[in-house]
C-alpha positions as CSV (number, residue, x, y, z in Angstrom):
1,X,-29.8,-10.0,9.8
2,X,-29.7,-13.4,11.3
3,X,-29.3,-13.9,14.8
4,X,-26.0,-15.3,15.5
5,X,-24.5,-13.9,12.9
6,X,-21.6,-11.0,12.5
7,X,-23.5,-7.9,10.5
8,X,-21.3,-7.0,7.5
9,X,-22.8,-3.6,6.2
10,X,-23.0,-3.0,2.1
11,X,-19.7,-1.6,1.9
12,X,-18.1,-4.4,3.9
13,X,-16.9,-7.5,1.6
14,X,-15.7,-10.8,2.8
15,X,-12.1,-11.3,2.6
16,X,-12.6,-14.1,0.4
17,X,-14.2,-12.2,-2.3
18,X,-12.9,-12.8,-5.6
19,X,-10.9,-9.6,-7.4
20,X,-13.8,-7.9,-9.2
21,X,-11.4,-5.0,-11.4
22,X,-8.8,-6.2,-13.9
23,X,-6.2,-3.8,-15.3
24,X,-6.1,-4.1,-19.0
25,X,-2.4,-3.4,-19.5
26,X,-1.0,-5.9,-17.1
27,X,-4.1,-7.7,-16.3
28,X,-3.2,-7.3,-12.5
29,X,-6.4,-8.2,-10.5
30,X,-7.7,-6.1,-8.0
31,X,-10.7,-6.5,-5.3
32,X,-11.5,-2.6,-5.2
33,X,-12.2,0.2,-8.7
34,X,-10.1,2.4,-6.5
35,X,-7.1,0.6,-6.1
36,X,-7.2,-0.1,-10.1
37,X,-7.7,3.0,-10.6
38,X,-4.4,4.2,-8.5
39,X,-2.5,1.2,-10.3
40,X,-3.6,2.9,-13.8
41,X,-2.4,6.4,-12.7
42,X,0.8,5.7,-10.5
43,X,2.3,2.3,-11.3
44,X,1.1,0.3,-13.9
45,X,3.8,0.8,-16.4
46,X,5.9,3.5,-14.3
47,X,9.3,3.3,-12.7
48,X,8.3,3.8,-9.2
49,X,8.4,7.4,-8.0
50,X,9.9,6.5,-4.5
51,X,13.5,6.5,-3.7
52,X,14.9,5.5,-1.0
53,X,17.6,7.8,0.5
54,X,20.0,4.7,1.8
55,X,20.0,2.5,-1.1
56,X,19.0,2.0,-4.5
57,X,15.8,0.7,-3.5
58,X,12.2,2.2,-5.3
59,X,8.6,1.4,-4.8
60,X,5.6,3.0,-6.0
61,X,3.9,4.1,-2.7
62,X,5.2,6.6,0.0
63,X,3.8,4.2,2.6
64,X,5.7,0.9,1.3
65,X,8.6,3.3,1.2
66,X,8.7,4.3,5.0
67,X,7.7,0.2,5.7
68,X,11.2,-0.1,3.9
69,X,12.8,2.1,6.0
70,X,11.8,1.0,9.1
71,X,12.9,-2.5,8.0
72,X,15.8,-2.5,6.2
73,X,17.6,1.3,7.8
74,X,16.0,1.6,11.2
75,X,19.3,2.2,12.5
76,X,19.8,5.8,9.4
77,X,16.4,7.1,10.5
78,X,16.6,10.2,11.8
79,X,15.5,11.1,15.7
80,X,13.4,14.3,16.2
81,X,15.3,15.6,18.8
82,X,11.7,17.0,20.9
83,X,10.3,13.5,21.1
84,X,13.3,11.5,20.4
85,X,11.4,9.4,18.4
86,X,12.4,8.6,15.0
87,X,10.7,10.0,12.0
88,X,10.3,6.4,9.8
């Protein structure tokens, strides 16, 4: 470690780092084997698995999926009525 310097442990890459993983249907790039390997099982090829309930809107990812909702339908989400915050 040099002095002056941030420590960036072994499992820490710089942002910068080129995309490592290649998937060999689309040859989409990716930075991390994991992330390939969720392409290769969930997307690559696949019509997305997530509908959303407002529109004709899908996406491959749950997460992107409630990012759409909170977006695009803020005002559809539904308010849990203990905390009367809304669920999105």
């Amino acid at each position: 470690m040099v002095l002056g310097q941030p420590f960036v442990g072994p499992h820490h890459a710089p942002s910068n780092t080129a995309p490592q993983f290649r998937c060999h249907r689309c040859l989409r790039p990716y930075r991390y084997k994991n992330t390939l390997r969720r392409h290769l099982n969930l997307e690559c090829g696949k019509v997305p698995q997530f509908q959303c309930p407002v529109c004709p809107h899908r996406t491959a990812q749950h997460s992107n999926l409630m990012r759409h909702l909170r977006t695009n339908h803020a005002d559809r989400l539904p308010v849990d009525t203990g905390t009367g915050h809304s669920f999105g």
